[in-house]
VOZA-722441 format. One record per residue (C-alpha): residue number from 1; residue in three letters; x, y, z. Coordinates in nm, 3 decimals, decimal comma. Example, Ala and Ser with C-alpha at 12.3 -4.5 7.8 and 13.67 -1.06 7.14 Angstrom:
# VOZA-722441
[site 1 Ala [1,230 -0,450 0,780]]
[site 2 Ser [1,367 -0,106 0,714]]
# end
This chain:
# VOZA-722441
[site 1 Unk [2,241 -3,539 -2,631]]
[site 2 Unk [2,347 -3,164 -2,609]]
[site 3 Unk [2,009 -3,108 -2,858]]
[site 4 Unk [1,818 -3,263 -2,618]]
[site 5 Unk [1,965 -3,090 -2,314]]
[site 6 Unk [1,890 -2,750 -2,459]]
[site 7 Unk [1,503 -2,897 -2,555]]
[site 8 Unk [1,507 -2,954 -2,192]]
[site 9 Unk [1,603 -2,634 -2,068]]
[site 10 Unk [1,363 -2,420 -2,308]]
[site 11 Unk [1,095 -2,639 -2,155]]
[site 12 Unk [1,205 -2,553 -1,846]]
[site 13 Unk [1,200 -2,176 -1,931]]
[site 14 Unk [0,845 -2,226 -2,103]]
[site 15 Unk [0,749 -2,422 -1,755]]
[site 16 Unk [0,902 -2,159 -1,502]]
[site 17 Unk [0,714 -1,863 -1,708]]
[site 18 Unk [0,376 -2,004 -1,747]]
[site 19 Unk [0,239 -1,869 -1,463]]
[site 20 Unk [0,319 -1,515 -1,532]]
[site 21 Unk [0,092 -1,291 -1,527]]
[site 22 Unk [0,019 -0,877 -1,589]]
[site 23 Unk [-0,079 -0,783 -1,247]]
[site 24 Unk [-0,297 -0,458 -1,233]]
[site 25 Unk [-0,280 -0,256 -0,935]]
[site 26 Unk [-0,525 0,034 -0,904]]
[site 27 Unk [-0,441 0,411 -0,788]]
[site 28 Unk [-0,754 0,541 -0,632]]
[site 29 Unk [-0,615 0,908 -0,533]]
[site 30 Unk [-0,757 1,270 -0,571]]
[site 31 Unk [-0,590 1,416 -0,864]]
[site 32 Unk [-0,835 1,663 -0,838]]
[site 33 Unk [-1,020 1,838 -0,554]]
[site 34 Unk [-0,890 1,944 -0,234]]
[site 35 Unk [-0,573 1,739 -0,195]]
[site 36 Unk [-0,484 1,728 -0,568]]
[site 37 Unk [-0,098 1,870 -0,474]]
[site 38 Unk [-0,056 1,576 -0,246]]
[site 39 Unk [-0,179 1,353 -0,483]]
[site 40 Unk [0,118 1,323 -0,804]]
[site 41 Unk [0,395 1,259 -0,526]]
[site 42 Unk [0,168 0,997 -0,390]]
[site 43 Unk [0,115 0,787 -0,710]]
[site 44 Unk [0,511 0,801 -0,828]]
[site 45 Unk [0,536 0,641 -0,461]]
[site 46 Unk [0,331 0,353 -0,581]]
[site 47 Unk [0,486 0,353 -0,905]]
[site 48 Unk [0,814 0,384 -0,780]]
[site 49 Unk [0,747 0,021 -0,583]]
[site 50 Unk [0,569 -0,154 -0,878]]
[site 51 Unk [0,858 -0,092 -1,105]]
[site 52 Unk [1,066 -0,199 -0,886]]
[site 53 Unk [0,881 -0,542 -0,827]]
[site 54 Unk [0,845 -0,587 -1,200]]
[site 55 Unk [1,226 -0,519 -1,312]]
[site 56 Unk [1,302 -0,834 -1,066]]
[site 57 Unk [1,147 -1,029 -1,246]]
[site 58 Unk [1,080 -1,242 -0,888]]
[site 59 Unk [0,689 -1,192 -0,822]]
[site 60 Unk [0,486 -1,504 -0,931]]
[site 61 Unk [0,673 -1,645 -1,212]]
[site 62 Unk [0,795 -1,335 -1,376]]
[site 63 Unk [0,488 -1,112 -1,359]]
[site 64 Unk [0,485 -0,798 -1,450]]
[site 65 Unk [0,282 -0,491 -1,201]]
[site 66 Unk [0,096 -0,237 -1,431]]
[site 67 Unk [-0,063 0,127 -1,267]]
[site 68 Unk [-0,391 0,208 -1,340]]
[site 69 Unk [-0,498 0,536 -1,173]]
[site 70 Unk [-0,826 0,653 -1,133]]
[site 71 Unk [-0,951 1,014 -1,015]]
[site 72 Unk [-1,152 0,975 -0,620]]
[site 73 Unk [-1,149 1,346 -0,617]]
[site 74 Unk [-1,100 1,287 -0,266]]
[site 75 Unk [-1,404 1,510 -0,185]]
[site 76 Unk [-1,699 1,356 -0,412]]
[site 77 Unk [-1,764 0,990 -0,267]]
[site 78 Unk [-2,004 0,896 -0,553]]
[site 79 Unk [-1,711 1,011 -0,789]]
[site 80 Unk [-1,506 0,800 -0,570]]
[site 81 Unk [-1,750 0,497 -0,604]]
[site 82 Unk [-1,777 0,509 -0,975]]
[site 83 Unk [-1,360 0,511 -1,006]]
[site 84 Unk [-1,325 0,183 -0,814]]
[site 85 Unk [-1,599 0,005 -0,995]]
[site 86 Unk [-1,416 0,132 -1,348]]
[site 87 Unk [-1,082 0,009 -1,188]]
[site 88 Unk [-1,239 -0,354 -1,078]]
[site 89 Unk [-1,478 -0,388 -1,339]]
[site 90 Unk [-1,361 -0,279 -1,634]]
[site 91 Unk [-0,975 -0,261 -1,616]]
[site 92 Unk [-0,976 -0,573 -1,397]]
[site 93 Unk [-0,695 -0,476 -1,053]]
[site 94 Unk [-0,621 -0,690 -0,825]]
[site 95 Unk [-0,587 -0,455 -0,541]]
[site 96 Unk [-0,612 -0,068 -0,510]]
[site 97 Unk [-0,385 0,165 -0,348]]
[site 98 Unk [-0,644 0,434 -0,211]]
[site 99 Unk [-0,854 0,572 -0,105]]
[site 100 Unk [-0,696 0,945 -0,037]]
[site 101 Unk [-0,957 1,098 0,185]]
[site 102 Unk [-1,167 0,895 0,436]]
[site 103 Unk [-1,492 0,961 0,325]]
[site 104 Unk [-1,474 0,850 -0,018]]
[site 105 Unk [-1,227 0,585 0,085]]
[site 106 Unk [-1,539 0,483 0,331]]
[site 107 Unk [-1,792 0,439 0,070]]
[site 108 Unk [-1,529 0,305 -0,194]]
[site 109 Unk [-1,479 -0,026 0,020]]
[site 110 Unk [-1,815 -0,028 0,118]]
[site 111 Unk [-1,988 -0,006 -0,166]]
[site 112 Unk [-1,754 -0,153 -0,458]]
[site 113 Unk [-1,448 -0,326 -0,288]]
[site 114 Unk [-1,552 -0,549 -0,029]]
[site 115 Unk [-1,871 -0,680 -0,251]]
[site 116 Unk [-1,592 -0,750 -0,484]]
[site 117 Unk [-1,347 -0,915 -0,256]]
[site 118 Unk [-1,117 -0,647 -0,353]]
[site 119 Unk [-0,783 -0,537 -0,098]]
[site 120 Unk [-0,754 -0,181 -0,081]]
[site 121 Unk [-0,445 0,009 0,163]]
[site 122 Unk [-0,441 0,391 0,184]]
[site 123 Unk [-0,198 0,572 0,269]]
[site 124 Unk [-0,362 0,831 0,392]]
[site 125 Unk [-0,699 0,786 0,488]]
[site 126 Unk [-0,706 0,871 0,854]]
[site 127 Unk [-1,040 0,893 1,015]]
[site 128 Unk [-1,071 0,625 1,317]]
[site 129 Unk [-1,412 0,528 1,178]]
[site 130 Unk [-1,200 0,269 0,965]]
[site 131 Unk [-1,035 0,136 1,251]]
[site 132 Unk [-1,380 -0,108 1,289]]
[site 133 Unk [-1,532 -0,065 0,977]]
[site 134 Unk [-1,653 -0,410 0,885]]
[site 135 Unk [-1,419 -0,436 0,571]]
[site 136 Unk [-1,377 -0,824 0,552]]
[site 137 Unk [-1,027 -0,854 0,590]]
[site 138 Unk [-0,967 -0,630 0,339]]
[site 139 Unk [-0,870 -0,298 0,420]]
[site 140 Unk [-0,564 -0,211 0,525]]
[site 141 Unk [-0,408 0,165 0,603]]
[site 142 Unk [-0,024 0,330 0,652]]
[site 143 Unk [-0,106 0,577 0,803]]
[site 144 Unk [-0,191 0,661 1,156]]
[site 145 Unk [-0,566 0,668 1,273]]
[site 146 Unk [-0,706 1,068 1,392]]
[site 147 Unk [-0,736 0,930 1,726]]
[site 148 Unk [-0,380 0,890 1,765]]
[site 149 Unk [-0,311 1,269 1,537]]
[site 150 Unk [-0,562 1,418 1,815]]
[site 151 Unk [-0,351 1,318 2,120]]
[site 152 Unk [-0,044 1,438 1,884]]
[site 153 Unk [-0,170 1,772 1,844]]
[site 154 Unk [-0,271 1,843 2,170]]
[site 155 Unk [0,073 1,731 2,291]]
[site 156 Unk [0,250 1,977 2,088]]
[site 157 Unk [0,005 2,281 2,136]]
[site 158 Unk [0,037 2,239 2,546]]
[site 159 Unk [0,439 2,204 2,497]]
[site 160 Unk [0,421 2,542 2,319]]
[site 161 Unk [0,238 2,703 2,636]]
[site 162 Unk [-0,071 2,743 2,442]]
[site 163 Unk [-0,414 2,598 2,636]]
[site 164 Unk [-0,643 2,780 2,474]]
[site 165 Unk [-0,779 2,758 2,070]]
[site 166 Unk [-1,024 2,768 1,863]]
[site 167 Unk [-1,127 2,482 1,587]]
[site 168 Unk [-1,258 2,440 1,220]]
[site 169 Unk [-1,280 2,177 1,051]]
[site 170 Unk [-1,370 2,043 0,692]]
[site 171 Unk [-1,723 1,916 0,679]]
[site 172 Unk [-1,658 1,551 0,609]]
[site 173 Unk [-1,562 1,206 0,819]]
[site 174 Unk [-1,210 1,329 0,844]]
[site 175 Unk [-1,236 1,681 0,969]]
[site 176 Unk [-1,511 1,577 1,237]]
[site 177 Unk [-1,329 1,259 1,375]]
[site 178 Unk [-0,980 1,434 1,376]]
[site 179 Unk [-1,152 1,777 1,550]]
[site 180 Unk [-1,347 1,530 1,811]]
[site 181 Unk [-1,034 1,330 1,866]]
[site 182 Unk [-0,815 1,656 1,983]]
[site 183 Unk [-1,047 1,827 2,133]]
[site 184 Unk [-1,114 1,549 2,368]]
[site 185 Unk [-0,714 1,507 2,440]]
[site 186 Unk [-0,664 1,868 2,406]]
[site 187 Unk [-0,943 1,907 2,724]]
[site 188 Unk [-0,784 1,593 2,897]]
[site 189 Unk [-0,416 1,764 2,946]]
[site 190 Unk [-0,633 2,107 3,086]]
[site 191 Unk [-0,686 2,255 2,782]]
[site 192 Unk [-0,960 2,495 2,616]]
[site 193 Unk [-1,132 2,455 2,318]]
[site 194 Unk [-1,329 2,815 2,240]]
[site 195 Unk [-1,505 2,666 1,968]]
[site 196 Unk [-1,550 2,370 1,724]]
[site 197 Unk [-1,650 2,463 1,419]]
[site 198 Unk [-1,704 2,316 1,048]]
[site 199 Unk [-1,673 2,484 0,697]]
[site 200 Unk [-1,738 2,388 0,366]]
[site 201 Unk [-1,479 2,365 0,073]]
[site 202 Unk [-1,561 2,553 -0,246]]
[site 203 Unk [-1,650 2,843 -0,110]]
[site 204 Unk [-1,496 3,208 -0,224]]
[site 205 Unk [-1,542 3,398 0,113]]
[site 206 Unk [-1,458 3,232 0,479]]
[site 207 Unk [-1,475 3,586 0,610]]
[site 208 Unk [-1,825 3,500 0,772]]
[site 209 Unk [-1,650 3,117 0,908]]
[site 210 Unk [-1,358 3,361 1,046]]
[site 211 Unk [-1,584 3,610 1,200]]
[site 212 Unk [-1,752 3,358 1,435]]
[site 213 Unk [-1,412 3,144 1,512]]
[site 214 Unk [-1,236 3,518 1,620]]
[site 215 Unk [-1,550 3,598 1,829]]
[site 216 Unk [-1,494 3,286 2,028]]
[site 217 Unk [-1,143 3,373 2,074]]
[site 218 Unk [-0,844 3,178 2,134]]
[site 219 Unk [-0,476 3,178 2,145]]
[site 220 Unk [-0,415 3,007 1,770]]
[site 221 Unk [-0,644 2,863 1,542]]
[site 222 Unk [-0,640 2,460 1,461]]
[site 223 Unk [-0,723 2,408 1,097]]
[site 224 Unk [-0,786 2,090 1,012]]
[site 225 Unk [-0,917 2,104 0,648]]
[site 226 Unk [-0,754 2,042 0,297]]
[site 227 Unk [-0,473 2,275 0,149]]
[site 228 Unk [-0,589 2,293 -0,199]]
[site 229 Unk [-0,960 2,373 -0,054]]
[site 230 Unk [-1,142 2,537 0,279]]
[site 231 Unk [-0,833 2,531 0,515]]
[site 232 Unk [-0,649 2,772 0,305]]
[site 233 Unk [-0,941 2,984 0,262]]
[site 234 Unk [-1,003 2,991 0,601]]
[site 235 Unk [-0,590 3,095 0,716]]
[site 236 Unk [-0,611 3,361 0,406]]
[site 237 Unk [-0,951 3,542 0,564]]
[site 238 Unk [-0,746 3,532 0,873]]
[site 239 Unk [-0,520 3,670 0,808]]
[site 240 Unk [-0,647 3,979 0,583]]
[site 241 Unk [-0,889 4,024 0,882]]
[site 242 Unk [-0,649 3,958 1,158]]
[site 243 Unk [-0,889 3,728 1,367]]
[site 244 Unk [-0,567 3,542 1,366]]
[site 245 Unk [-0,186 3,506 1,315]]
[site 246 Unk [-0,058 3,162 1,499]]
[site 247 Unk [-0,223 2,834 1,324]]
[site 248 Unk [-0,195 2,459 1,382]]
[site 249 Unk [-0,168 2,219 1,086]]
[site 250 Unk [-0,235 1,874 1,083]]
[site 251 Unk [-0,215 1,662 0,807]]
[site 252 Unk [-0,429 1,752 0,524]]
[site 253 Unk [-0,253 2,134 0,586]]
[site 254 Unk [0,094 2,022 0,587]]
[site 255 Unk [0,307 1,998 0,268]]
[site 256 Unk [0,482 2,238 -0,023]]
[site 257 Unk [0,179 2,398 -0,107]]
[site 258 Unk [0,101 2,552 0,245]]
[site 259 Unk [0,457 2,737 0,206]]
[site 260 Unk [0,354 2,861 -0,162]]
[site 261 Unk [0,042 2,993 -0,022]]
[site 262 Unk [0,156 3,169 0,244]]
[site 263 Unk [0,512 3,166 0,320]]
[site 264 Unk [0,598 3,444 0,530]]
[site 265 Unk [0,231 3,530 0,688]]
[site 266 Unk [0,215 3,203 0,831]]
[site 267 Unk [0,582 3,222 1,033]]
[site 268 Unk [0,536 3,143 1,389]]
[site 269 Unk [0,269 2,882 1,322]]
[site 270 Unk [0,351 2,485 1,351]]
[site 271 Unk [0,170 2,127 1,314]]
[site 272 Unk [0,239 1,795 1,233]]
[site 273 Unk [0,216 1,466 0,961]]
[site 274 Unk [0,283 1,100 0,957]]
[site 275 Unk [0,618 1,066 0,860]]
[site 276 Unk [0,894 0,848 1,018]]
[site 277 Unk [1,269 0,941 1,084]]
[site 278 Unk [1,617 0,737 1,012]]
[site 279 Unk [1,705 0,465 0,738]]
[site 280 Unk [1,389 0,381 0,564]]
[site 281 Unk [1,324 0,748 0,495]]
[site 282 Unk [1,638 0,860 0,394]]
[site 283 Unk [1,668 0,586 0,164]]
[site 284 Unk [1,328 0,655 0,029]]
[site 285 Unk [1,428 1,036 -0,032]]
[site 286 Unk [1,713 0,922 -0,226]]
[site 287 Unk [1,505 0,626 -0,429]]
[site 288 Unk [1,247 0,928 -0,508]]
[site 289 Unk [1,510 1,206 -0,581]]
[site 290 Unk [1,657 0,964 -0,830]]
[site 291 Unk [1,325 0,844 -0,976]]
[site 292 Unk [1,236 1,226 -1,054]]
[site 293 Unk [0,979 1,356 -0,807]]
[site 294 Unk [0,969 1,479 -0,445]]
[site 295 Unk [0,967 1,163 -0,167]]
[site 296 Unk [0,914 1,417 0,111]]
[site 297 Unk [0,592 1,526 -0,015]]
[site 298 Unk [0,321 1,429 0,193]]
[site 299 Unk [0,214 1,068 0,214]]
[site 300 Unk [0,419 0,975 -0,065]]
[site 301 Unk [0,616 0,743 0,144]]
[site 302 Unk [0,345 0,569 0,280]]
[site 303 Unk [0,159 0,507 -0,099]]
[site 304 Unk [0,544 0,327 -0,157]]
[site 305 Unk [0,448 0,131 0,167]]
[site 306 Unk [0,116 0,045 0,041]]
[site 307 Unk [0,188 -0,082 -0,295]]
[site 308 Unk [0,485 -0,277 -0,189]]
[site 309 Unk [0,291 -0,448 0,139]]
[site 310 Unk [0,025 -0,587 -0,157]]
[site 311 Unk [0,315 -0,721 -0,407]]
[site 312 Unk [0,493 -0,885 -0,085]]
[site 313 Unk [0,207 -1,004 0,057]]
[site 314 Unk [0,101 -1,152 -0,295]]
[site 315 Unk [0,386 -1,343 -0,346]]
[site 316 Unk [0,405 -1,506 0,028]]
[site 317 Unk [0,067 -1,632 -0,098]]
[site 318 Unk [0,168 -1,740 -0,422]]
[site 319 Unk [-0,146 -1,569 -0,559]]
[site 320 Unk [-0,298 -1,256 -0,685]]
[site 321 Unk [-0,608 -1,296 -0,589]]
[site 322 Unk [-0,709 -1,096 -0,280]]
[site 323 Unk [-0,890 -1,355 -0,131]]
[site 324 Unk [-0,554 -1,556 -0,075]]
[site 325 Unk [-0,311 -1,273 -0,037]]
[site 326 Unk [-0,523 -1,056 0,200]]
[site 327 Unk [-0,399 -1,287 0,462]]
[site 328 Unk [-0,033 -1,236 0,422]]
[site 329 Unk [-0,047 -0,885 0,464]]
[site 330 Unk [-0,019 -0,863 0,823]]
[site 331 Unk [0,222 -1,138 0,793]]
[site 332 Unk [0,470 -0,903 0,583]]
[site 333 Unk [0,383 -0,582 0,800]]
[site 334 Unk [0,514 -0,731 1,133]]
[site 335 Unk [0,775 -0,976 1,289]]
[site 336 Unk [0,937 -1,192 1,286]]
[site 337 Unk [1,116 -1,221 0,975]]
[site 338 Unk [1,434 -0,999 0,854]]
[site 339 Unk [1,390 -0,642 0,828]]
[site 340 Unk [1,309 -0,517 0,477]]
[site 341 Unk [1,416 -0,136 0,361]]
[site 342 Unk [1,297 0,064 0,038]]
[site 343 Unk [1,500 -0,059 -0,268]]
[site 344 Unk [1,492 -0,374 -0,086]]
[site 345 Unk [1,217 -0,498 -0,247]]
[site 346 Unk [1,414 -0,742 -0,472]]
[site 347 Unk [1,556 -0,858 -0,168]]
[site 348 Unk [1,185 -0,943 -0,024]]
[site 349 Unk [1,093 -1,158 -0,303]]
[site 350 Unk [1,408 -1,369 -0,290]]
[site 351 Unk [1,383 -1,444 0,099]]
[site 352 Unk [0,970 -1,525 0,026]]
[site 353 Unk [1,016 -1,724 -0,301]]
[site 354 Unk [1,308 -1,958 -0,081]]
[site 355 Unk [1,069 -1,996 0,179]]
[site 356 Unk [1,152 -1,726 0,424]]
[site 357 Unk [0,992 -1,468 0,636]]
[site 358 Unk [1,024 -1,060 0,590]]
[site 359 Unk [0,931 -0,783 0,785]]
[site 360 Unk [0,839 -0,523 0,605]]
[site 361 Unk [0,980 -0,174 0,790]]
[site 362 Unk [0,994 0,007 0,454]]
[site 363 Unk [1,002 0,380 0,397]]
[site 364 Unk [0,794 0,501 0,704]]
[site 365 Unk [0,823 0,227 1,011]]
[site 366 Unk [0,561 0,025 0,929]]
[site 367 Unk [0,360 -0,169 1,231]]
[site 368 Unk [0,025 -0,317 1,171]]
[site 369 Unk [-0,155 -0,295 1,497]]
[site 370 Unk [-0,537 -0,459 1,540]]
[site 371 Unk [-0,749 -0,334 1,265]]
[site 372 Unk [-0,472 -0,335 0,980]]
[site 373 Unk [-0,383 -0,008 1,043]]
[site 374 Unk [-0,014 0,143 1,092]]
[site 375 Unk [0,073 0,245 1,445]]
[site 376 Unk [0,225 0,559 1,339]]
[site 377 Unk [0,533 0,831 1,378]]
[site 378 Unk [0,458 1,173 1,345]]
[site 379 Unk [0,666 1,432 1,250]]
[site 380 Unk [0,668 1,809 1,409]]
[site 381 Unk [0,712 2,073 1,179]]
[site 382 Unk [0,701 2,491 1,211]]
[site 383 Unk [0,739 2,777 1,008]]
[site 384 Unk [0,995 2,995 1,007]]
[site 385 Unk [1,120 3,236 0,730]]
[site 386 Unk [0,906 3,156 0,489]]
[site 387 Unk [0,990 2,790 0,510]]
[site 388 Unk [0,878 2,446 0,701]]
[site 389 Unk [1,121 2,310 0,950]]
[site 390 Unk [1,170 1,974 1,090]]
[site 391 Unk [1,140 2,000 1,447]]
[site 392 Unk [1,122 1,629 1,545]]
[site 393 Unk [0,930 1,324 1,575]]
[site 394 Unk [0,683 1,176 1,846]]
# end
């Protein structure tokens, strides 16, 4: 009898793990380009929530999560392009955290994902154009559209006293909906926008870009380019030419690297980034500190987000496949259901696999509002001393 018990129970181990599977999960981020010091922070995020689901041992029968990056450049959307189609085709994912930037991200789930059926969330592609692209049901984003960064931006610059500055912006679907989106709330509240300009990234010398932005004048200059690219060109002419000295940052500006560049010669200057405030962050900061890398870097929390909002959403389906578990995910995102923190992810899967419902606040609020997209917190930052300061949250 106690032979046939134990028979019984290795069936029942044999049974319980036979739907396991390796689960690939695509990174689609710019390692290189013009956001390549965002982009390491970004995919240990991702990681960070993957291993996390996979040491449980509680998604679908015991299945494992494996990374598979792959290089968008952020800037190059044909790169972009031929990335996904190496991470669907050839190394098989069932879902992609990416794209970075929204151009690439644009043609990525235009060209390769949604012929493929294939979910994709970013974490940081921003430009309101994807807030009614046709994407299937498949596209999903955590962080705020432009439209809502524009009214942002212009809230903070009137605060400051400052109605009048000039623009530039990088040449691509991000810098032109982001620059269209402020200037319009920027004019709305009774401010003045000199001029609204674009530059190209690669170049060696903005000094010409500068000449015509100073010439239109203005009491600070809105950058809203790339750190590792154009915008930092265009704050270094300048500043050696002194067409400038007060800047605004939004989000492709703000993180470490803007200090390292600059430090001191940008003091004075301000801007802002998605990032939330209170439990979910903290708790990320510590789960990252921990894990080895910098949480507060920028969009790192939100790549977490991403990567945990697919694994959640796959096992509420009880499926990998995107066609089933793309329509969970706004399920998981929202109420009702009990609130679900970073680290908590263990937690998730427990209350899903009894039959329960989650809401998934993790590290950075998270809200799905119509389109899939994440309602969004910003946070207000300034330099001072050679360093960025938290200055609060709208």
């Amino acid at each position: 009898m106690k032979k046939l018990l134990l028979a019984s129970a290795a069936g029942a181990l044999i049974a319980g793990s036979a739907g396991a599977e390796d689960i690939k999960l695509g990174i689609s981020l710019g390692f290189t380009g013009p956001l390549e010091s965002m982009a390491p922070d970004m995919a240990n995020g991702a990681e960070l929530a993957m291993k996390e689901v996979t040491e449980s041992g509680l998604l679908l029968d015991g299945s494992t999560v494996t990374a598979v990056q792959g290089d968008s450049t952020c800037a190059d959307a044909a790169a972009a392009v031929a990335t996904v189609e190496r991470l669907i085709s050839a190394e098989g994912v069932k879902g992609i955290i990416g794209g970075m930037c929204s151009g690439e991200t644009i043609a990525s789930l235009e060209n390769v994902a949604k012929p493929n059926g294939i979910v994709m969330i970013s974490p940081s592609a921003t430009s309101p154009a994807l807030s009614d692209i046709e994407d299937n049901g498949l596209f999903f984003r955590t962080s705020p559209s432009d439209a809502r960064q524009g009214q942002v931006m212009a809230d903070i610059i009137m605060s400051r006293g400052i109605d009048t500055v000039a623009v530039t912006y990088t040449n691509n679907d991000y810098g032109k909906g982001l620059a269209d989106s402020f200037q319009a709330a920027f004019e709305a509240a009774g401010g003045t926008v000199t001029v609204n300009a674009a530059h190209d990234d690669g170049k060696a010398d903005y000094s010409a870009e500068v000449a015509a932005l100073a010439s239109a004048g203005g009491d600070a200059l809105v950058v809203a380019g790339y750190v590792d690219q154009g915008g930092s060109g265009v704050v270094r002419a300048s500043l050696d030419t002194g067409a400038f000295d007060t800047f605004v940052f939004p989000d492709g500006m703000v993180g470490n690297q803007l200090v390292e560049n600059f430090g001191s010669e940008i003091d004075g200057s301000f801007g802002q980034n998605p990032a939330a405030e209170g439990e979910g962050r903290d708790t990320y900061l510590k789960l990252a500190e921990e894990a080895g890398f910098d949480g507060s870097g920028a969009f790192s929390a939100e790549a977490y987000d991403a990567a945990a909002l697919i694994m959640l959403s796959m096992a509420a389906a009880g499926s990998s496949d995107p066609a089933e578990y793309k329509e969970k995910v706004m399920d998981i995102a929202n109420e009702p259901g009990e609130e679900i923190m970073p680290g908590e992810l263990v937690k998730a899967l427990e209350i899903i696999n009894g039959g329960g419902d989650v809401d998934y606040v993790g590290a950075t609020s998270v809200d799905f509002v119509g389109g899939g997209e994440s309602a969004g917190i910003y946070r207000e930052v300034a330099f001072t001393d050679g360093k960025m300061e938290i200055v609060g949250y709208r």
